[in-house]
C-alpha atoms as a printed R data frame, in Angstrom:
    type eleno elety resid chain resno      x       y       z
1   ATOM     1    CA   UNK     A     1 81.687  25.279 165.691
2   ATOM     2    CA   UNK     A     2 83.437  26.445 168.653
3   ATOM     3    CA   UNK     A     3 86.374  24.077 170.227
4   ATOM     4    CA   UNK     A     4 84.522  23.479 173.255
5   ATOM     5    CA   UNK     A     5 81.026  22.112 171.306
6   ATOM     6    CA   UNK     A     6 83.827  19.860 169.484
7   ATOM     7    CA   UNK     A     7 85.118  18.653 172.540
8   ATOM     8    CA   UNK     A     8 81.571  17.970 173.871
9   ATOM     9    CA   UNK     A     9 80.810  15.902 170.541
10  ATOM    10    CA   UNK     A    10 82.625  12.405 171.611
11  ATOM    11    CA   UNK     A    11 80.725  12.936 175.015
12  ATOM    12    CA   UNK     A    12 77.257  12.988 173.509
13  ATOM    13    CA   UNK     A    13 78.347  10.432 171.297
14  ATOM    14    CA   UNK     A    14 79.430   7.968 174.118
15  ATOM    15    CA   UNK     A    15 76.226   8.867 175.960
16  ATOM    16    CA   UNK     A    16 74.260   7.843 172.981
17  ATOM    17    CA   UNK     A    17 75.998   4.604 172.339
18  ATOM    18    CA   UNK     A    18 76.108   4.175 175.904
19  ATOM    19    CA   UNK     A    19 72.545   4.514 176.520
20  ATOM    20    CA   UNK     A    20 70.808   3.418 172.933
21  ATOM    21    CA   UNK     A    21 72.879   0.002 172.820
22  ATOM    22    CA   UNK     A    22 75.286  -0.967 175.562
23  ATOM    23    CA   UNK     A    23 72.380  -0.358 178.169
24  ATOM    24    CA   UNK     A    24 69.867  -2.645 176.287
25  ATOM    25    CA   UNK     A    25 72.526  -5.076 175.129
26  ATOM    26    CA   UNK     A    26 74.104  -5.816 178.765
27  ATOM    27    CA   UNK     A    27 70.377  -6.149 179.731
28  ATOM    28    CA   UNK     A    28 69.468  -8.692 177.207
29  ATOM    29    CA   UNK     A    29 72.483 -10.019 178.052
30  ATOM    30    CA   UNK     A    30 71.653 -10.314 181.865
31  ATOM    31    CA   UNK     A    31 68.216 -12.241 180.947
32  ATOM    32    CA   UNK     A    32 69.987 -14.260 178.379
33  ATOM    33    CA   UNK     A    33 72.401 -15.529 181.169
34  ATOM    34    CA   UNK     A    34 69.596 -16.263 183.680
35  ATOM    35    CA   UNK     A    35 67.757 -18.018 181.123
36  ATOM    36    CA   UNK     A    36 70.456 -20.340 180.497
37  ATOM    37    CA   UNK     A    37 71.545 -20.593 183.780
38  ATOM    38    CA   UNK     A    38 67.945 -22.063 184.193
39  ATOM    39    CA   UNK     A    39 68.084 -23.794 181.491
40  ATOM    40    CA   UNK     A    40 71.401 -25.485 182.754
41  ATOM    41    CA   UNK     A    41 69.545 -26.685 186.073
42  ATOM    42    CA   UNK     A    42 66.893 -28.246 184.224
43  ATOM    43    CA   UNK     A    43 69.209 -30.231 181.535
44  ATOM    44    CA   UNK     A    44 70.982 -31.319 185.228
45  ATOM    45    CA   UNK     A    45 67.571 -32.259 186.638
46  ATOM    46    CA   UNK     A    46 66.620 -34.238 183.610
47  ATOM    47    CA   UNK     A    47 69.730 -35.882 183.165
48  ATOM    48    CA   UNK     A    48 69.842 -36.568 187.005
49  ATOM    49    CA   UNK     A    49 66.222 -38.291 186.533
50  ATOM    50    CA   UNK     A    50 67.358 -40.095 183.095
51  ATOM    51    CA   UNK     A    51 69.883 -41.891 185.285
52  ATOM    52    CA   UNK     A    52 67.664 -42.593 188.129
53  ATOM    53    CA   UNK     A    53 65.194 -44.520 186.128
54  ATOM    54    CA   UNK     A    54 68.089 -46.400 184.011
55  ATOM    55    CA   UNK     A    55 68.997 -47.476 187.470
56  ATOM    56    CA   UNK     A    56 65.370 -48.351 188.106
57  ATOM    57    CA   UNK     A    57 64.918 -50.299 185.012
58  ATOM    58    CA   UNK     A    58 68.276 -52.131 185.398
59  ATOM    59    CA   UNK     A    59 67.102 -53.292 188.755
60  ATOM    60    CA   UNK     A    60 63.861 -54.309 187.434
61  ATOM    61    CA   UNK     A    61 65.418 -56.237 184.906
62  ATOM    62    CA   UNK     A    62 67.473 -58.240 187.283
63  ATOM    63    CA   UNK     A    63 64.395 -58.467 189.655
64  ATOM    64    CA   UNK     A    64 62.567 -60.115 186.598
65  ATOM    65    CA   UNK     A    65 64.875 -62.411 185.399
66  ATOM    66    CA   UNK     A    66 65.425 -63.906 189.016
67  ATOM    67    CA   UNK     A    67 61.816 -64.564 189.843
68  ATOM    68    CA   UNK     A    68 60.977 -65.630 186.044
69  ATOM    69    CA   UNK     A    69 64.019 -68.286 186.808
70  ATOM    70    CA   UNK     A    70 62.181 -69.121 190.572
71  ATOM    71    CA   UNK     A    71 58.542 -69.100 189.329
72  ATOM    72    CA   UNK     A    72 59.348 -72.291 186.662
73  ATOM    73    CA   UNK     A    73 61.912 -73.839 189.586
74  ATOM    74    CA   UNK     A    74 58.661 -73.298 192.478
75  ATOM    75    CA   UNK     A    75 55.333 -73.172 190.664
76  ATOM    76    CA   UNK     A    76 53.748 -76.106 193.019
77  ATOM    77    CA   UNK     A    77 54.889 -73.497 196.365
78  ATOM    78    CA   UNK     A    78 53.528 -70.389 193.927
79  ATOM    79    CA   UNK     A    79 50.614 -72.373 193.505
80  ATOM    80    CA   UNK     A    80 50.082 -73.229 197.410
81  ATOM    81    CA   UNK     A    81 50.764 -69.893 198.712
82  ATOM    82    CA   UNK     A    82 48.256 -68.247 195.853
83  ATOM    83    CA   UNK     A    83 45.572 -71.110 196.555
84  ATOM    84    CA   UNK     A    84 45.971 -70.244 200.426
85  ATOM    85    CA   UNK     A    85 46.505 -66.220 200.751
86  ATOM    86    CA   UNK     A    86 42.913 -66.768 198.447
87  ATOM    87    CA   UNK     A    87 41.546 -68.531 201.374
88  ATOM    88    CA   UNK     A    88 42.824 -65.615 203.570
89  ATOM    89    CA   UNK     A    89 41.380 -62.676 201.582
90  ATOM    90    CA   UNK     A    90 38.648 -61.233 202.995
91  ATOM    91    CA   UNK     A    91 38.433 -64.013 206.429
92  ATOM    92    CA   UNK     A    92 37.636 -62.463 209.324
93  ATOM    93    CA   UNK     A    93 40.923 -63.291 211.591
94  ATOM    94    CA   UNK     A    94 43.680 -62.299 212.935
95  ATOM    95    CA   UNK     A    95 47.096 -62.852 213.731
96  ATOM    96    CA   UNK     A    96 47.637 -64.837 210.907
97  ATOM    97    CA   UNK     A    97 51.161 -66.847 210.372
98  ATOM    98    CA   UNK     A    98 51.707 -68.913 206.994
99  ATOM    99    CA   UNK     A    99 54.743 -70.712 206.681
100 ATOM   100    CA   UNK     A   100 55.081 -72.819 203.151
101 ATOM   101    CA   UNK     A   101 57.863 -75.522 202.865
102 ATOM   102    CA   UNK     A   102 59.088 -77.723 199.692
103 ATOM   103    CA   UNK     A   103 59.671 -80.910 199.477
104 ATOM   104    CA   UNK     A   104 63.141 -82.058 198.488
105 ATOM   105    CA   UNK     A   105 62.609 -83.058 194.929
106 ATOM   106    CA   UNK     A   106 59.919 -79.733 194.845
107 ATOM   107    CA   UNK     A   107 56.845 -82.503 194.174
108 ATOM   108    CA   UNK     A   108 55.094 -82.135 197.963
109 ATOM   109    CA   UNK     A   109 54.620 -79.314 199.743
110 ATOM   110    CA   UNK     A   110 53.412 -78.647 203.041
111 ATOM   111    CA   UNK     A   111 51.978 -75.613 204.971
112 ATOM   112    CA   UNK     A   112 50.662 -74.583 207.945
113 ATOM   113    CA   UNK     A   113 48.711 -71.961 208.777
114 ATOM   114    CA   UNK     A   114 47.986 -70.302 212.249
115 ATOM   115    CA   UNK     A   115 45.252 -67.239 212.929
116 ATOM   116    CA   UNK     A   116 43.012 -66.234 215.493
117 ATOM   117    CA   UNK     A   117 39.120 -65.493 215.360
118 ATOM   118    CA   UNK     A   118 35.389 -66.777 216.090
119 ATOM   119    CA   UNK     A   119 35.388 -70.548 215.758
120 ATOM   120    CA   UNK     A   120 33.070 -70.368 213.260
121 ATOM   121    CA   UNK     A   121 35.414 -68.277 210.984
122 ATOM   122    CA   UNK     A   122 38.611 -70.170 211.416
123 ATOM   123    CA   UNK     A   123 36.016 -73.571 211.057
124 ATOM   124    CA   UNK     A   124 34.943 -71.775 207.583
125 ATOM   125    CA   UNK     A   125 38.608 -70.674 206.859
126 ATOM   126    CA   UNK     A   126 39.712 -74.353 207.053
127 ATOM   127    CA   UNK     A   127 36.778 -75.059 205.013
128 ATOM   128    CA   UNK     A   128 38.139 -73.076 202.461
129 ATOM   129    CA   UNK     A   129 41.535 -73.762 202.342
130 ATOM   130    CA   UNK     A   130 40.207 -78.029 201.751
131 ATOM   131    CA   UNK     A   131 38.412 -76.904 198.839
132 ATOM   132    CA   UNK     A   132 38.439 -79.866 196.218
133 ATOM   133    CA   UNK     A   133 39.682 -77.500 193.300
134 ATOM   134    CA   UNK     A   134 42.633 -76.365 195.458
135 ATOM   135    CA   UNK     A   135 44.267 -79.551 195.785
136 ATOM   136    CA   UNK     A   136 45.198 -79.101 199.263
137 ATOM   137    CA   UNK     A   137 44.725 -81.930 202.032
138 ATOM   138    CA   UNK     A   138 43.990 -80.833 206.000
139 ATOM   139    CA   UNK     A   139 47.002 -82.920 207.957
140 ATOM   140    CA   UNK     A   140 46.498 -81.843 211.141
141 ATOM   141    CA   UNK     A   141 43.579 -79.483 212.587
142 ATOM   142    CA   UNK     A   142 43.880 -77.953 215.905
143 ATOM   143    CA   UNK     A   143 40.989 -75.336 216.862
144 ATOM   144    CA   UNK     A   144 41.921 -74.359 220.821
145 ATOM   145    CA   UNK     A   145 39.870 -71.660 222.813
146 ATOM   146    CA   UNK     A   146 41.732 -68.447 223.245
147 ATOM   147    CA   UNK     A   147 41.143 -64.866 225.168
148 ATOM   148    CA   UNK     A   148 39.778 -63.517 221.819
149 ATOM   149    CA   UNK     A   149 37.195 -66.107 220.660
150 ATOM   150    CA   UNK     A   150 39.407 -69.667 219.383
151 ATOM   151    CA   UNK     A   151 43.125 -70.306 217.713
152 ATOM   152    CA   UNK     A   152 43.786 -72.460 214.782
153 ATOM   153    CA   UNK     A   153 46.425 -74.334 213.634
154 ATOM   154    CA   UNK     A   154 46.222 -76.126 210.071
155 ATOM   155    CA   UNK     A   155 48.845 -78.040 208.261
156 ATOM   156    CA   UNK     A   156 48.154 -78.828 204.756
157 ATOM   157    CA   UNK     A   157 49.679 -80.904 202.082
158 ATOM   158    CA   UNK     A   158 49.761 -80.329 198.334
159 ATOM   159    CA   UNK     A   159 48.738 -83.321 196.502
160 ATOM   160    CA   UNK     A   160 48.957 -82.140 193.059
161 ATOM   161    CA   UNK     A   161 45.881 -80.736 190.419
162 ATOM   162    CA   UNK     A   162 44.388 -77.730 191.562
163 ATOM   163    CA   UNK     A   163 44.471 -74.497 189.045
């Protein structure tokens, strides 16, 4: 072996090792890095949703336990306003106010309800809102012609029963 092909050897050498495993190492490690880099943003993602819907659920809870306390303190003005937006589904009118008050002790409560439509509807509607099951009583009835056909106002008093 001549000096020069000796001093040529550590060349070749480093080339090999160069090429046949730093090359495909760095790569792998490139990939490896962008891979967990990904990885990264998703654990962020999920951990960013994980607290969202702790927040959501906390908020829930407290939404629950206030209108679990209200529904036993108000079932008689539960009861009215389901018994009434019942009447409402599905009637023809319009423009459609509902304003529910409680008595003091909670026992009586009153409504009154104002919408516009055919006279024939808003007769019906009333109709529907008296119902015997519904233990609601018509107070005052006011059906006045209007631009659009006739107005109603209806107050309404809980008397008790209904279910």
């Amino acid at each position: 072996m001549t000096s020069r092909s000796i001093a040529f050897a550590p060349l070749v050498f480093a080339s090999v090792l160069y090429f046949g495993a730093a090359r495909p190492w760095g790569r792998a490690a490139r990939n490896a890095a962008v891979e967990y880099a990904r990885l990264e943003r998703n654990s962020r993602q999920a951990r960013a949703g994980i607290a969202e819907w702790e927040r959501r659920s906390v908020k829930l809870k407290e939404t629950a336990r206030f209108f679990s306390h209200k529904k036993a303190v108000n079932r008689p003005l539960t009861h009215v306003r389901r018994t009434i937006l019942a009447a409402l589904d599905g009637a023809p009118v319009s423009g459609v106010r509902l304003q529910i008050r409680a008595g003091a002790k909670g026992d009586q409560v009153r409504a009154h309800i104002g919408a516009q439509g055919r006279f024939i509807d808003l007769v019906r509607l009333a109709g529907q809102v008296a119902r015997s099951e519904t233990g609601l009583v018509l107070d005052r009835v006011v059906l006045s012609p209007a631009s659009t056909g006739a107005t109603l106002e209806l107050d309404v008093v809980w008397i008790g029963g209904g279910s």
